[in-house]
PABAZA-17234 format. One line per 2 residues: number of its first residue (from 1); for each residue x, y, z of N, C-alpha, C. Coordinates in Angstrom, 2 decimals. Example, Ala and Ser with C-alpha at 12.3 -4.5 7.8 and 13.67 -1.06 7.14 Angstrom:
BEGIN
1	13.19:-5.69:7.80:12.30:-4.50:7.80:13.20:-3.30:7.80  12.85:-2.25:7.08:13.67:-1.06:7.14:12.90:0.03:7.87
This chain:
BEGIN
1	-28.92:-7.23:-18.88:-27.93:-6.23:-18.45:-28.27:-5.77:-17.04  -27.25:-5.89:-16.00:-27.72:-5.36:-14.96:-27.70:-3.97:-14.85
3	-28.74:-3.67:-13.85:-28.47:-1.90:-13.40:-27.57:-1.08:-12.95  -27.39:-0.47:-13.66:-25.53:0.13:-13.13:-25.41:0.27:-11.59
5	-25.83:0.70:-10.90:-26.21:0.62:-9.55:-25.53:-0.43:-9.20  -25.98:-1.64:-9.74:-26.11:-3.06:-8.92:-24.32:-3.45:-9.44
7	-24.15:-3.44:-10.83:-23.08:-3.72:-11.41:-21.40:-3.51:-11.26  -21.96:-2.10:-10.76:-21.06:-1.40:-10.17:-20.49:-1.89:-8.80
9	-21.70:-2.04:-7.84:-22.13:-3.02:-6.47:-21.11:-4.50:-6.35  -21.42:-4.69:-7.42:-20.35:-6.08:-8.01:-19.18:-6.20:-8.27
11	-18.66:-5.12:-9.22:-17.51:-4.83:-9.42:-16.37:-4.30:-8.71  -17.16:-3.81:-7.22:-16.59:-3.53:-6.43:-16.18:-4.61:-5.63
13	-17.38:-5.50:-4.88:-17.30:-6.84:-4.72:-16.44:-7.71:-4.79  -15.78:-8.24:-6.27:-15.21:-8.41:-6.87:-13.95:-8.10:-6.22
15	-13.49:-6.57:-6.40:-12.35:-5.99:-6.09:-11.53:-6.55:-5.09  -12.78:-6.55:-4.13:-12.37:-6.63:-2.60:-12.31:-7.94:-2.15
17	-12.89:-8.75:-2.68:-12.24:-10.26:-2.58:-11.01:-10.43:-3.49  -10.46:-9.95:-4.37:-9.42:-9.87:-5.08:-8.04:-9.75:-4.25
19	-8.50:-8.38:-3.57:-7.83:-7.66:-2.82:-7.26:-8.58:-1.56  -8.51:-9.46:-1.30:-7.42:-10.14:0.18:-7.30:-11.41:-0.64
21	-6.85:-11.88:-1.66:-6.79:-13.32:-2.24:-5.02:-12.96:-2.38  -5.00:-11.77:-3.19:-3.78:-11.31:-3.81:-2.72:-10.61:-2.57
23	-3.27:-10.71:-1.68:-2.50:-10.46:-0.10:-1.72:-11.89:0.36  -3.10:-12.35:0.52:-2.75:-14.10:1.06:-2.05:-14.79:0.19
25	-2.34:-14.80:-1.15:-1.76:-15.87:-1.57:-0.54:-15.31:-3.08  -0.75:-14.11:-2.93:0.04:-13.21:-4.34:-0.42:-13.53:-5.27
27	-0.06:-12.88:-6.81:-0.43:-12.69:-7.65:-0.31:-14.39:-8.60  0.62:-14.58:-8.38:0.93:-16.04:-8.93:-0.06:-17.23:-8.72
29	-0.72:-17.36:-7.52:-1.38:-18.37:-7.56:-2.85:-17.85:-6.80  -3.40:-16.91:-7.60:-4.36:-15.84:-7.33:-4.93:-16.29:-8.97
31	-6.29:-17.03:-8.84:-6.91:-17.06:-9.89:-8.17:-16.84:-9.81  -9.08:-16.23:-11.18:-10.30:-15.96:-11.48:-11.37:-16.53:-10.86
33	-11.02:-17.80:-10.81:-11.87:-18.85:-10.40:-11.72:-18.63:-8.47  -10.88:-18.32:-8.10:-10.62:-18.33:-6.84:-11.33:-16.80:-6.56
35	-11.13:-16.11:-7.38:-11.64:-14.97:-7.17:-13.37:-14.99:-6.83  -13.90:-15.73:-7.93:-15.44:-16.60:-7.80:-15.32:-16.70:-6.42
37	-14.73:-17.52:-6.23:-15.08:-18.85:-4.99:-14.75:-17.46:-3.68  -14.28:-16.36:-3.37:-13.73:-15.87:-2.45:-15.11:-14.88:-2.72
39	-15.66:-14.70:-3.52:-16.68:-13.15:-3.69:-18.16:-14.06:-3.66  -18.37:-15.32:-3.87:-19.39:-16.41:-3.64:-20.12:-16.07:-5.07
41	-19.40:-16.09:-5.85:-20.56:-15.63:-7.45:-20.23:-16.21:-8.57  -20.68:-16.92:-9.63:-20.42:-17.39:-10.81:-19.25:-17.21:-11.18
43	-17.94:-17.93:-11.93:-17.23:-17.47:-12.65:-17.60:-16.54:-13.87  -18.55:-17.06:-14.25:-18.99:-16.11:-15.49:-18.92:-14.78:-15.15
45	-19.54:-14.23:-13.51:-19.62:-12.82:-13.19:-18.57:-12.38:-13.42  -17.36:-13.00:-13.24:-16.22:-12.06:-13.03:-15.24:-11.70:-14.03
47	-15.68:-12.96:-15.49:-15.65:-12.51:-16.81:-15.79:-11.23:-17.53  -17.24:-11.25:-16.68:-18.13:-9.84:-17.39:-16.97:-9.02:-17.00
49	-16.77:-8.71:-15.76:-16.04:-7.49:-15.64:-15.02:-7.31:-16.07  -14.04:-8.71:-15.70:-12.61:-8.57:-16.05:-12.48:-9.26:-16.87
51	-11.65:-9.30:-18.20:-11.51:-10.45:-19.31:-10.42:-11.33:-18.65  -9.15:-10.67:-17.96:-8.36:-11.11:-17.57:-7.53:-11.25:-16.14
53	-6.58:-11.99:-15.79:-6.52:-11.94:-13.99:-5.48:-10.25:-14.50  -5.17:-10.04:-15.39:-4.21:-8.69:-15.08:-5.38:-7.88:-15.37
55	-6.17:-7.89:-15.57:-7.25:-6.55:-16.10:-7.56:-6.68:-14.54  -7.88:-8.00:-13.77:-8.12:-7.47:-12.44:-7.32:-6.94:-10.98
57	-6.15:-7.49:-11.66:-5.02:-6.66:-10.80:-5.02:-5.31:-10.69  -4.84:-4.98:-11.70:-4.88:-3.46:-12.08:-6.50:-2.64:-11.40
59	-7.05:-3.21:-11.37:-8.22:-2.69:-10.64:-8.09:-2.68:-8.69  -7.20:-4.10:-8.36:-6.99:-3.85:-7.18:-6.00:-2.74:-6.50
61	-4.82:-3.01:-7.70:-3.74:-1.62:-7.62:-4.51:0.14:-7.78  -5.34:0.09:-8.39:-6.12:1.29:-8.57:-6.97:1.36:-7.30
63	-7.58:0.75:-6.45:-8.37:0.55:-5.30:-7.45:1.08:-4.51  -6.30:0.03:-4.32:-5.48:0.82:-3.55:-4.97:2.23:-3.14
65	-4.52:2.23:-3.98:-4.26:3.88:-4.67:-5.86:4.42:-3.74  -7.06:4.46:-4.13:-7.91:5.22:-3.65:-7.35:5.73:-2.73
67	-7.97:3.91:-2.10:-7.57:4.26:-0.39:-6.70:4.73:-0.19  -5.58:4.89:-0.15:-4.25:5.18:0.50:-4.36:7.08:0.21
69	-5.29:7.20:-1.12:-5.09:8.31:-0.91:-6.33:9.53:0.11  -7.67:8.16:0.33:-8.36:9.02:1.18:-7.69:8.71:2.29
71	-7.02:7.60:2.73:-6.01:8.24:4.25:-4.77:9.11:3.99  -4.51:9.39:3.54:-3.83:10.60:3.31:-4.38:11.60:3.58
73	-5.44:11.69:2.68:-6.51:12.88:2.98:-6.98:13.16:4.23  -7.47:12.12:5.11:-8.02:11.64:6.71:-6.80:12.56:7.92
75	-5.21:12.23:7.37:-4.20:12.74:8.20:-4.40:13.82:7.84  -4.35:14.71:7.05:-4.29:15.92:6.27:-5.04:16.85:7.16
77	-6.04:16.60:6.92:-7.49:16.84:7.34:-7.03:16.88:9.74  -6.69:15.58:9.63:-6.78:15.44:11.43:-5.61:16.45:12.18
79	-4.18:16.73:11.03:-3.57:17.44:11.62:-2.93:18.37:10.88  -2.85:19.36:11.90:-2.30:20.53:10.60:-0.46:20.79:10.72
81	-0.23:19.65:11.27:1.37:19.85:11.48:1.47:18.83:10.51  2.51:18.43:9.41:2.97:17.44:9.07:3.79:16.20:9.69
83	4.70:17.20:10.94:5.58:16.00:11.74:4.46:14.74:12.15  3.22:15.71:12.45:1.78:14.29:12.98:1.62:13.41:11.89
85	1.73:13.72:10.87:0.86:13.17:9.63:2.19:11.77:9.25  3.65:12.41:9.37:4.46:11.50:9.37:4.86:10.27:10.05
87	4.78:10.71:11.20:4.13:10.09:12.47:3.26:8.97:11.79  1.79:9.49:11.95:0.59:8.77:11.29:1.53:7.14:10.69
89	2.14:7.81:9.67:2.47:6.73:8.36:3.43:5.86:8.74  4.26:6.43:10.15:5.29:4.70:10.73:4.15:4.29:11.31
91	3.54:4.75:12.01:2.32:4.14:13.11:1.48:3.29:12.82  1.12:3.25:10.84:-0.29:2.98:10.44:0.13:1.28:10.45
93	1.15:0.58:10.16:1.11:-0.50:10.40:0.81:-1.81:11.22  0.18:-1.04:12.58:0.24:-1.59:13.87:-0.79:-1.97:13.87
95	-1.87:-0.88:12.96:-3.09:-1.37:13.44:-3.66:-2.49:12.08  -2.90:-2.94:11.84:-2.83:-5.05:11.10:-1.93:-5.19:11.02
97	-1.36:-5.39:12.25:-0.28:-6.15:12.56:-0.10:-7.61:11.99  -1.55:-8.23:12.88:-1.99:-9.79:12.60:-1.72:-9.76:11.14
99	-2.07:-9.50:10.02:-2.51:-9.70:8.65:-0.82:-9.62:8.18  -0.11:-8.69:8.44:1.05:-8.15:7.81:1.97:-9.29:8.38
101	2.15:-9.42:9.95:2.88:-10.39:9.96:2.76:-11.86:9.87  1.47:-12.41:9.33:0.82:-13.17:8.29:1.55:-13.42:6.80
103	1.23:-11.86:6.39:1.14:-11.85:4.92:1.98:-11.01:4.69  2.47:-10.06:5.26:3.64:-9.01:4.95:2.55:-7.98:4.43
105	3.22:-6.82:3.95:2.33:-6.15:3.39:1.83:-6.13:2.22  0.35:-5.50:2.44:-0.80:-5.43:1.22:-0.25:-4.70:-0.17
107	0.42:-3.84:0.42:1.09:-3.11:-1.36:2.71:-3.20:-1.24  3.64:-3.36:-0.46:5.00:-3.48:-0.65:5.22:-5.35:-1.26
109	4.52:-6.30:-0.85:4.71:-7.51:-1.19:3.92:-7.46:-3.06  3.31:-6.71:-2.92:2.58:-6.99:-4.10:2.94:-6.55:-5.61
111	3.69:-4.95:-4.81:4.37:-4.37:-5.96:5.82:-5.06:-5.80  6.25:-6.06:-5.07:7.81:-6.89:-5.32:7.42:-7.88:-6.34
113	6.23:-8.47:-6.36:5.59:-9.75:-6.78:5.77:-8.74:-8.50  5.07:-8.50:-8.21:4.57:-7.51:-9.93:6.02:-7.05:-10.83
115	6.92:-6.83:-10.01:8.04:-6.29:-10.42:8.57:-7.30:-11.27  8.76:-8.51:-10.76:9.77:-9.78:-11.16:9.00:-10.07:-12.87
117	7.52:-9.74:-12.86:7.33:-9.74:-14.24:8.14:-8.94:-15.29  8.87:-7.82:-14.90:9.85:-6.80:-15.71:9.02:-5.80:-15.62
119	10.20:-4.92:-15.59:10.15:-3.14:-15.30:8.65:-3.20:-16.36  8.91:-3.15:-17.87:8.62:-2.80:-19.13:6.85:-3.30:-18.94
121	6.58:-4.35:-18.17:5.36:-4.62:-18.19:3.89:-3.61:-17.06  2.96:-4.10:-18.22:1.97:-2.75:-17.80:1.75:-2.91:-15.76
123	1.41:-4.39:-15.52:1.19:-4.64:-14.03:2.50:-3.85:-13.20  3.47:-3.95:-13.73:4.83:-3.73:-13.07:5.25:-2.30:-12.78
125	4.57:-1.87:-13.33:4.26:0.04:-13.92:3.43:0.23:-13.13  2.05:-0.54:-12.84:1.26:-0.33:-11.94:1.79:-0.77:-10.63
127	2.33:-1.65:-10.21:2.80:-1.33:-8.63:4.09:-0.96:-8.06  4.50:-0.06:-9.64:5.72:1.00:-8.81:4.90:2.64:-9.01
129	3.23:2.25:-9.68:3.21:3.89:-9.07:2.23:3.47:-7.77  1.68:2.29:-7.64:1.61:2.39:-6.34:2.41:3.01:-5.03
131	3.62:2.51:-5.32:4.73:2.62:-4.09:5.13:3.84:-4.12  4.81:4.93:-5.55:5.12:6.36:-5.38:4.35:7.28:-5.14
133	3.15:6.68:-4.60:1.80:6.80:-3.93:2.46:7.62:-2.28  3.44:6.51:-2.21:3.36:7.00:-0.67:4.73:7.80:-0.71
135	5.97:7.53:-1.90:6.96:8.70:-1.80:6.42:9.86:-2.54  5.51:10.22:-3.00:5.08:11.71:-3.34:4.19:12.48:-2.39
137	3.48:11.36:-1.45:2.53:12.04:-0.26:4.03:12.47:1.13  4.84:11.60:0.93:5.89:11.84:2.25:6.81:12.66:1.82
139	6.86:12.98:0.45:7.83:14.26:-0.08:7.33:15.52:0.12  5.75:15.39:-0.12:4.71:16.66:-0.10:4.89:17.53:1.81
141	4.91:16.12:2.94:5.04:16.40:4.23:6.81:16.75:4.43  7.61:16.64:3.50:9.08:17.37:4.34:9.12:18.40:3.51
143	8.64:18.66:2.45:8.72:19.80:1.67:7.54:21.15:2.58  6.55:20.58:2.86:5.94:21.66:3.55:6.42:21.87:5.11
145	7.56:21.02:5.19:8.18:21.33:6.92:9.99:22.17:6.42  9.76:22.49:5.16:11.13:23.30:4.79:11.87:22.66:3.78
147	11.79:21.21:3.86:13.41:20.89:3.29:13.29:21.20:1.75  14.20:21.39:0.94:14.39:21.30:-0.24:13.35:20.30:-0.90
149	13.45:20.16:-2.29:12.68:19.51:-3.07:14.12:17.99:-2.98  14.85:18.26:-3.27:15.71:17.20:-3.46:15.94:16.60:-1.60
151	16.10:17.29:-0.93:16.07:16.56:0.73:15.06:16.25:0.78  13.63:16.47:0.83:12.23:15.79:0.84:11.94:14.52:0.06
153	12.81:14.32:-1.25:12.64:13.73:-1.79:13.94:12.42:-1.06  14.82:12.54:-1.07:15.57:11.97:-0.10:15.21:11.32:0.96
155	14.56:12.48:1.78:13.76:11.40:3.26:13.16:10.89:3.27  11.83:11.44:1.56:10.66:10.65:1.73:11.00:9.26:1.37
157	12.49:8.69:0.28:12.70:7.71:0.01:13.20:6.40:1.12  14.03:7.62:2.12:14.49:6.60:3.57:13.44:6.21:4.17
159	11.99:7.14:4.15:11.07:6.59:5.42:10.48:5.78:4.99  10.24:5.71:3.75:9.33:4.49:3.07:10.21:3.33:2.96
161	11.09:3.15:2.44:11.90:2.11:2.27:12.29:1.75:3.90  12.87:2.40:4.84:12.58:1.70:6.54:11.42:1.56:6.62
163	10.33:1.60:6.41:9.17:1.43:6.50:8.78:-0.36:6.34  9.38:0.00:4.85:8.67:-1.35:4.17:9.91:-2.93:4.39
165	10.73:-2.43:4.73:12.23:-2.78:5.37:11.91:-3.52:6.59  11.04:-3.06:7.81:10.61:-3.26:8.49:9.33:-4.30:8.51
167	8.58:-3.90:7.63:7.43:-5.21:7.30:7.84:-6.45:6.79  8.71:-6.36:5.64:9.23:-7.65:4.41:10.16:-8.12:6.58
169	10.83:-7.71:7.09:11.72:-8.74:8.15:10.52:-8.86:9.33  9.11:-8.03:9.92:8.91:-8.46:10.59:7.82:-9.85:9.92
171	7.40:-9.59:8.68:6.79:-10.90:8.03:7.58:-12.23:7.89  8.74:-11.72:7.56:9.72:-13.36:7.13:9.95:-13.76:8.80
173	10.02:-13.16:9.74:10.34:-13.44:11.22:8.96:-13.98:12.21  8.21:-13.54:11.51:6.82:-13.62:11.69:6.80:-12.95:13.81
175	7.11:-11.86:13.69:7.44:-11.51:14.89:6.68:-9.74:15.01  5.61:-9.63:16.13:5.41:-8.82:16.26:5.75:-7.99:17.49
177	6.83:-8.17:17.71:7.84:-7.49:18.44:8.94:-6.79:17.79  9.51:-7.39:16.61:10.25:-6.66:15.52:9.47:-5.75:15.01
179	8.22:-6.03:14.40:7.96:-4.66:14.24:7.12:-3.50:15.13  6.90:-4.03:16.12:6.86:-2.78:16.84:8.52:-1.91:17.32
181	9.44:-3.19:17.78:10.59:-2.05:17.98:11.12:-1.78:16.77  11.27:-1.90:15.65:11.61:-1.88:14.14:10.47:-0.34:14.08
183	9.80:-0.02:14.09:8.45:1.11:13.79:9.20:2.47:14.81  9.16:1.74:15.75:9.81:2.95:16.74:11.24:3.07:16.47
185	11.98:2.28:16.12:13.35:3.13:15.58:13.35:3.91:14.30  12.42:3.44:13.07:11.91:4.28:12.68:11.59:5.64:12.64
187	10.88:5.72:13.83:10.07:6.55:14.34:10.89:7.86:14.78  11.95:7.19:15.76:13.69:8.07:15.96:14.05:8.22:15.26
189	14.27:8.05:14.03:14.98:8.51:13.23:14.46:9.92:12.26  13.12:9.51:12.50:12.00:10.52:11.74:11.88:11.93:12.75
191	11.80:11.62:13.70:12.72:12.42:14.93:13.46:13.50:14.98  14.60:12.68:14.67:16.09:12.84:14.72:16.42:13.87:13.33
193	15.57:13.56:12.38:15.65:14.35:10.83:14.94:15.41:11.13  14.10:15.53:12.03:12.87:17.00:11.93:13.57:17.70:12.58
195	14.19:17.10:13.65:14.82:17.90:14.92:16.01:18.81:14.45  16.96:17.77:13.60:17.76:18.20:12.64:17.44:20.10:11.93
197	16.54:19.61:11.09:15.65:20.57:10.40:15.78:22.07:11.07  15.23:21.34:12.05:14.41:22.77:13.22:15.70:23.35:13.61
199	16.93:23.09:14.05:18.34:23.39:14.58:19.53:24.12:13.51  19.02:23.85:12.21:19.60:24.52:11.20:19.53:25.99:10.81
């Protein structure tokens, strides 16, 4: 039995080669064995942890989730205006550009992939609360700049969806010029809604 310390060490390991297998190549042709071969360790290791490739999905969708929510936390924390923090979240794409317009994105491609299995299934559940990961953090930023619960919830659905609108065409275009001017119209529009706000 290894030392939890170490095991743990592994399981994380694990994760994170998971994590860019299921980027590059999606969930479909993302296997255990590849998972081995990408983390450099026994198939057997990755048994221990995971019985199955969905027991390890669900661990990368949960990773995610972390992260996304200690950068959340990171904007939170860096600014005390929300318009910045909104800002932040058209902006954050730029900096992996290369990878996205590669691979499209790390959680909008992944929770489309997951979906086509059906609503009803457990993976599929897991990467639509991924994606409400980021409409409950962008509802939380128009609700604390005034708007209603139902308008916050509204914008937070337009900015994410132009958001991810913007990645799925600058990936299929493979053009990183679309999404930089795609980010900044965005960006106007996010603008254009605060400004709105403030004039009412």
């Amino acid at each position: 039995m290894p030392a939890p310390y170490a095991s743990e060490q592994k399981r994380e390991h694990l994760v994170r080669a998971a994590k860019q297998l299921l980027h590059a190549r999606g969930f479909e042709r993302t296997t255990l064995a590849a998972v081995a071969g990408e983390a450099k360790v026994p198939l057997g290791n990755v048994y221990y942890y995971f019985k199955t490739k969905e027991a390890l999905a669900e661990a990368v969708i949960a990773s995610h989730e972390t992260d996304l929510l200690a950068m959340f936390a990171g904007w939170v924390e860096a600014h005390r205006d929300p318009r910045a923090r909104l800002r932040r979240l058209v902006r954050a794409p730029l900096a992996s550009a290369d990878s996205i317009i590669e691979f499209g994105c790390p959680h909008g491609s992944l929770c489309q992939e997951l979906e086509k299995l059906g609503a009803t299934e457990p993976l599929a559940r897991a990467g639509a609360r991924l994606l409400a990961t980021y409409l409950r953090w962008a509802e939380q930023q128009f609700r604390e700049l005034g708007f209603t619960k139902r308008g916050a919830s509204e914008r937070s659905a337009e900015l994410v969806a132009s958001i991810q609108g913007t990645l799925l065409v600058a990936h299929t275009l493979r053009s990183r010029d679309v999404l930089a001017v795609q980010l900044r119209r965005v960006e106007r529009w996010l603008d254009a809604t605060l400004a709105e706000k403030e004039s009412a």
